[in-house]
C-alpha positions in Angstrom: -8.1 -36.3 -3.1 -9.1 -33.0 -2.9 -11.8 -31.9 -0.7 -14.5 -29.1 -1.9 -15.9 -27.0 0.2 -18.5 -24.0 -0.1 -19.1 -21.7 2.7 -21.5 -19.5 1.3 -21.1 -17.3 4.7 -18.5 -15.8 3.5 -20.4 -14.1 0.4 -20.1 -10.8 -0.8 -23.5 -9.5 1.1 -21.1 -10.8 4.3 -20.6 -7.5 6.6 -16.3 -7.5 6.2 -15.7 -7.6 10.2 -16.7 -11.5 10.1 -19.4 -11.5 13.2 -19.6 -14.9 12.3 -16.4 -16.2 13.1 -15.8 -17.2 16.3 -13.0 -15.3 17.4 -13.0 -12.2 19.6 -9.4 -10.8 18.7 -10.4 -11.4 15.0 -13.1 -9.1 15.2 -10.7 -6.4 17.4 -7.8 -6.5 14.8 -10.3 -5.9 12.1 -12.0 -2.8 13.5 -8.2 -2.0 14.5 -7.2 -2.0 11.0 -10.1 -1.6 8.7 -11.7 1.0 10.6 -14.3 2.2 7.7 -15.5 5.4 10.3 -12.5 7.0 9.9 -13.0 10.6 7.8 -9.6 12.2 8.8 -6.9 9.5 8.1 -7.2 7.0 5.0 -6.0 2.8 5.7 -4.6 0.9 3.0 -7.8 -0.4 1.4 -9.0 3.1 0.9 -8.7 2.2 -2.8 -10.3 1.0 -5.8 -8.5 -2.1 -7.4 -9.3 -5.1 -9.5 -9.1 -7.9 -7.6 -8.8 -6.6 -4.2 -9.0 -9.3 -1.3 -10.6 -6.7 1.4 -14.2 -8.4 1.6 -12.4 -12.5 1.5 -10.2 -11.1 4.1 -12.3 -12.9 7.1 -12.5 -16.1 4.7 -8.9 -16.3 4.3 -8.8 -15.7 8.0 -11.1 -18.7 8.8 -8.9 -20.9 6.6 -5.4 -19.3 8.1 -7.1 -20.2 11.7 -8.8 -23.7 11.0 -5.6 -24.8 9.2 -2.5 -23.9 9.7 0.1 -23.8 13.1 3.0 -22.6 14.5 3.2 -20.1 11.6 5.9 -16.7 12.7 6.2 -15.2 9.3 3.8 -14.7 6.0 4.8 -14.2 2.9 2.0 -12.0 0.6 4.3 -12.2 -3.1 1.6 -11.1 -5.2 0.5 -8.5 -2.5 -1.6 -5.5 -4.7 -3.3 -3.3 -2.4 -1.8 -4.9 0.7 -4.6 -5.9 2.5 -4.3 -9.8 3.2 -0.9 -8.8 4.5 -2.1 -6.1 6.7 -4.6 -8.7 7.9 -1.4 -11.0 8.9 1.2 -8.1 10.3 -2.3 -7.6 12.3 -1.8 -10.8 14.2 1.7 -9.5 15.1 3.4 -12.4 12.4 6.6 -11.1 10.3 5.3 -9.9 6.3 7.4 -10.6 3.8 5.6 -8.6 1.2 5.9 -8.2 -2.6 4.5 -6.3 -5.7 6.2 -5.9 -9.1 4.5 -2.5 -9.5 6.8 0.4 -7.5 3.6 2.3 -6.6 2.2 -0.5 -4.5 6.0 -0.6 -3.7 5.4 2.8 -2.1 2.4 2.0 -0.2 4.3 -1.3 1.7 6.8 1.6 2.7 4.2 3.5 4.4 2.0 0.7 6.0 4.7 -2.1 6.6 8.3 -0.3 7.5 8.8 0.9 11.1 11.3 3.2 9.6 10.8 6.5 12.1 8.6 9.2 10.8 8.2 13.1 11.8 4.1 12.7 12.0 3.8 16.3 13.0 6.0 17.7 10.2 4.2 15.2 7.3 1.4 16.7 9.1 2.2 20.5 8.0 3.2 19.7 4.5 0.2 18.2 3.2 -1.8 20.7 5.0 0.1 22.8 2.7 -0.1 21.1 -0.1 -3.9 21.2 0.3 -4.0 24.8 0.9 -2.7 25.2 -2.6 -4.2 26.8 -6.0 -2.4 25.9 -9.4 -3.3 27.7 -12.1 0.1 26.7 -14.7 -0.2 23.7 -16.4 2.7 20.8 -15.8 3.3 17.1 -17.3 0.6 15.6 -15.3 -2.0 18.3 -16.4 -1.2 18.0 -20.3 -1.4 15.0 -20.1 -4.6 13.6 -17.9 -6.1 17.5 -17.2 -9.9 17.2 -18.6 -10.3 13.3 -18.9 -9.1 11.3 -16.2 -9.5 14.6 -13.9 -10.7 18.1 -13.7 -8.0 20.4 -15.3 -7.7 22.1 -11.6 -7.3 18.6 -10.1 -4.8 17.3 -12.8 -2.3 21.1 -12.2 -2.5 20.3 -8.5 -1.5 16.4 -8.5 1.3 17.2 -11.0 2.6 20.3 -9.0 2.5 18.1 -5.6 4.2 15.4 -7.2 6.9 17.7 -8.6 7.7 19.6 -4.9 7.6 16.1 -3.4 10.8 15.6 -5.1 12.2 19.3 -4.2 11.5 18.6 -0.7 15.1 18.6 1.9 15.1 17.2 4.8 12.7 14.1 4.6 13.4 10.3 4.7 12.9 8.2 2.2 9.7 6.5 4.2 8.5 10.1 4.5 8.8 10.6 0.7 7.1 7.2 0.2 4.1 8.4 2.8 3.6 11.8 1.2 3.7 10.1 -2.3 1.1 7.5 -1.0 -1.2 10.1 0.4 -1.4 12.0 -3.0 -1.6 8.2 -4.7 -5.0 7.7 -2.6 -5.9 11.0 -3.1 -5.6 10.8 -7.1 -7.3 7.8 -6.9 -10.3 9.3 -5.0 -10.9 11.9 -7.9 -10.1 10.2 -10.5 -12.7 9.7 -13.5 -12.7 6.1 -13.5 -14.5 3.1 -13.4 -11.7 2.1 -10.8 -8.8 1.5 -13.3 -7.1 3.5 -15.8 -7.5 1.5 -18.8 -9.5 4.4 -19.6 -11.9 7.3 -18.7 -15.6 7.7 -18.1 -16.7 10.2 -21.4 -18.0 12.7 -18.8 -16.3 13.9 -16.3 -18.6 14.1 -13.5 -15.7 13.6 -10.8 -15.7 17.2 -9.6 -14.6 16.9 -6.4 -11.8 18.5 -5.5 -8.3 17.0 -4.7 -7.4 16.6 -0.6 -4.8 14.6 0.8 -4.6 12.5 4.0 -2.2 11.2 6.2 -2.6 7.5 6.6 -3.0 5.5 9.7 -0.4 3.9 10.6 0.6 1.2 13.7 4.2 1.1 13.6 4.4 -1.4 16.4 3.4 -4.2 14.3 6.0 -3.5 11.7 9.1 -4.9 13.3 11.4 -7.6 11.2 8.9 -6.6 8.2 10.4 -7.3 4.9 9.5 -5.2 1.8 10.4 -6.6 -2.3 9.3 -5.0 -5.7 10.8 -8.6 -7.7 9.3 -11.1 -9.7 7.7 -13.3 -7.7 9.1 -16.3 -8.5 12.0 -15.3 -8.6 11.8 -14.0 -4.7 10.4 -17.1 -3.4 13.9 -18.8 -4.0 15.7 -16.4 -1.7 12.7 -16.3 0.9 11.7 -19.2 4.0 8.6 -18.2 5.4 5.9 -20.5 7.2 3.6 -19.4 5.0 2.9 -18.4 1.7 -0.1 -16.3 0.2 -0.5 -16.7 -3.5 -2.8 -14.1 -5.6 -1.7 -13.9 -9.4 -3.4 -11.9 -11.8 -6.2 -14.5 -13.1 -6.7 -13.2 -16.7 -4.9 -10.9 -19.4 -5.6 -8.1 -18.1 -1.8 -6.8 -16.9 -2.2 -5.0 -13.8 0.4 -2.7 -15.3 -1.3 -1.3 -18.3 -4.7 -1.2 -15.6 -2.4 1.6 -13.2 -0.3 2.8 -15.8 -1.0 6.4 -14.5 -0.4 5.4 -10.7 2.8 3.7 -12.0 3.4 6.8 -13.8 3.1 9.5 -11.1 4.7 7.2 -8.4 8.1 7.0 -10.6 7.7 10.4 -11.7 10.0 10.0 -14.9 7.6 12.0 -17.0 7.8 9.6 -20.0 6.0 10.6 -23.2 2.7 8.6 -23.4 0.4 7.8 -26.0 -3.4 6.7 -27.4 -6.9 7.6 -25.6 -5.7 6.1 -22.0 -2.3 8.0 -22.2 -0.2 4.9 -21.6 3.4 4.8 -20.8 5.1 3.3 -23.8 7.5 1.2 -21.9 5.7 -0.7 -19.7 7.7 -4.4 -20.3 8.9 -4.4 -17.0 5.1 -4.4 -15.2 4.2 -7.2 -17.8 3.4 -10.5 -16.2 3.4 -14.1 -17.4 0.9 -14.9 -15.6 -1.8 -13.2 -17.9 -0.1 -15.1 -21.3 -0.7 -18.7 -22.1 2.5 -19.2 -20.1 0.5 -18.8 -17.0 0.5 -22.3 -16.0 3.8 -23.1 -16.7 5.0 -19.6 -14.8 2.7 -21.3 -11.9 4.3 -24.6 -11.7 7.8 -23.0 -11.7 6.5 -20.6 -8.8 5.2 -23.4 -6.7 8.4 -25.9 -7.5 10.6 -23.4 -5.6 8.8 -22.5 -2.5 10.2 -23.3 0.9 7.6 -23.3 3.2 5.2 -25.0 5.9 1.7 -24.2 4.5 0.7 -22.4 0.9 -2.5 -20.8 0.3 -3.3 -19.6 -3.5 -6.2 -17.5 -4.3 -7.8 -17.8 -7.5 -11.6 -18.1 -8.8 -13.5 -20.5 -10.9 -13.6 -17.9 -14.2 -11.5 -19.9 -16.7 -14.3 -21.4 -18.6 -16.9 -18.4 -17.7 -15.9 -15.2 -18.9 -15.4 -13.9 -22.5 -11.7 -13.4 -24.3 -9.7 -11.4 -21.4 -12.4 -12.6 -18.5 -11.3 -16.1 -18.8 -9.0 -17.5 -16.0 -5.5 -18.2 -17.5 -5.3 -21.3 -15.3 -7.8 -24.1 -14.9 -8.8 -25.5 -11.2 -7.0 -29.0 -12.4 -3.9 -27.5 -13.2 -3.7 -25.5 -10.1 -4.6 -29.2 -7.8 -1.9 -30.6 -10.1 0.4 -28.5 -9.4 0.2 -28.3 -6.0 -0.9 -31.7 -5.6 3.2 -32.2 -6.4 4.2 -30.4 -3.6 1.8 -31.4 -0.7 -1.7 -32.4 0.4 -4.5 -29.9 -1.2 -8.4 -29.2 0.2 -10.2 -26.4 -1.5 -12.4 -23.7 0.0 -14.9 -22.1 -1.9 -16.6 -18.8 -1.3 -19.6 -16.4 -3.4 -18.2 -13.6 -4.8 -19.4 -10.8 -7.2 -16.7 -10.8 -10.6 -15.6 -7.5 -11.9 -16.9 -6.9 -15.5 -17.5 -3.6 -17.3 -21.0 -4.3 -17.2 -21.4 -6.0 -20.1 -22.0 -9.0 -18.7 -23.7 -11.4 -15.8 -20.9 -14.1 -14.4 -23.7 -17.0 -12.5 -21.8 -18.7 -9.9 -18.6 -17.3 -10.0 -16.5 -18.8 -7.1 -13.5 -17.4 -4.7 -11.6 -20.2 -4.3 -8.7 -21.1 -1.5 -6.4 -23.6 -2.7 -4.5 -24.4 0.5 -1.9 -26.7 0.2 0.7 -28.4 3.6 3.8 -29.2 2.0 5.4 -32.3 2.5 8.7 -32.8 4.4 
């Protein structure tokens, strides 16, 4: 049987370093890692993205602490921003982590690897780089100059992007910081609602574009592994302890959501097309977990894992939303599923849905599946 149960603590009014847990080097790692003061450096939840675990982060924690043992390494195969396995490399355990999307690819180089960096010389280059004036238009200003961002903004992201590429004597890891830092820059002045999907009709997102050099703690990044595969396709090849589960819940393809992200991170300059200025080939971001093949895609995922302890994220939306709102899999099949593979308890937390403001979701759920895997 499965055992429910709601600790409302952890809502989203909860203050994200988790006073209320009892645990001292919780509370340290968090400020370590999450430190929200910080005006000259950015840290990898300095973004805006659907779905983003940053405020459940001390919920996952409490579950992670009050359930599972003898765990060395974590696997995050669904990992978006990054944060639940910053959390993790945090406590000093070995992240496997995973996105399918090669800009969050990008940012795993720069917060996970301990690949060795010149700080000092990344240091002078953006400074450079934010010195800079652009008046010529490029690929990235005829294409997203006055909608997504100011015409200045859009000629100085596409001219950085271009020189990033022209640039001798860097590592790849460097390349993958400087590309991050103008990612999280973009993002900042971006005209968005927080997706690209499309544009706000004004553009009242004026401020101009400056780019930052992340924080970084390299000494937690030893035996890290980094993937950009399908996920269930990974989890055949991987053995961790455990295993952190997020899928996309709905049909909204995280893909088509950070098309232009995608877009500037690959830097293939692809002709794009409609109002958002998609990328016309974008099959290869496409996931089966927002189809109608979402549970079966789940079932196969959770048949080939090789682990202690799984622990699958999801929320109580499949029968509360509208059309793409709706959770692709249902709280039964999930306890099914994983019901197959070991003994499940749920943990259920408040949490504010993303909607476009068209509607009020009442007593929308977080919910923790965690499931210890049978021998």
């Amino acid at each position: 049987m499965s055992n429910v149960v709601n600790y409302g603590e952890f809502s989203s009014n909860t203050n994200f370093i988790a006073k209320d847990i009892n645990s001292k080097e919780f509370d340290l790692k968090i400020n370590d890692y999450f430190d929200i003061e910080s005006t000259n450096r950015f840290f990898i939840h300095n973004r805006r993205y659907l779905g983003s675990k940053y405020k459940l982060c001390p919920f996952i924690n409490w579950v992670y602490e009050n359930k599972c043992y003898d765990i060395d390494s974590v696997a995050d195969i669904f990992a978006g921003t990054g944060v639940v396995a910053q959390m993790f490399n945090s406590f000093a355990k070995k992240v496997i982590v995973n996105d399918i999307l090669y800009s969050n690819y990008l940012i795993y180089q720069t917060f996970f690897s301990d690949k060795k960096i010149n700080y000092s010389k990344l240091e002078d280059i953006i400074f450079d780089f934010n010195s800079l004036h652009i008046t010529e238009d490029n690929y990235f200003s005829e294409n997203f100059g006055n909608s997504f961002f100011t015409m200045e903004n859009a000629r100085k992201i596409g001219y950085i992007r271009e020189e990033i590429d022209h640039l001798k004597n860097i590592n790849p890891r460097e390349k993958a910081i400087l590309i991050t830092s103008l990612i999280y820059a973009t993002d900042r002045v971006a005209n968005t609602c927080g997706h690209y999907d499309a544009y706000r009709r004004k553009l009242d997102t004026t401020h101009e574009l400056n780019l930052l050099m992340p924080c970084l703690e390299d000494k937690y990044n030893k035996n890290n592994k980094i993937f950009k595969e399908d996920a269930n396709q990974l989890v055949k090849k991987i053995k961790p302890d455990l295993v952190y589960i997020d899928t996309p819940y709905n049909s909204r393809q995280y893909g088509d959501a950070y098309h232009l992200l995608e877009n500037l991170a690959e830097w293939k300059k692809p002709e794009v097309f409609g109002v958002a200025k998609k990328m016309k080939d974008r099959k290869k971001t496409k996931s089966k977990y927002c189809t109608v093949k979402a549970a079966e895609t789940f079932e196969d995922l959770i048949n080939n894992i090789n682990s202690k302890f799984i622990l699958v994220s999801y929320n109580n939306m499949a029968e509360k939303g509208s059309g793409r709102s709706n959770a692709k899999i249902s709280q039964e099949e999930i306890v099914e599923i994983l019901s197959n593979k070991g003994d499940v308890e749920i943990f259920s937390s408040d949490y504010k849905a993303f909607t476009t403001g068209k509607s009020n979701i009442n007593n929308h759920k977080e919910l923790l599946y965690f499931c210890e895997v049978r021998d």
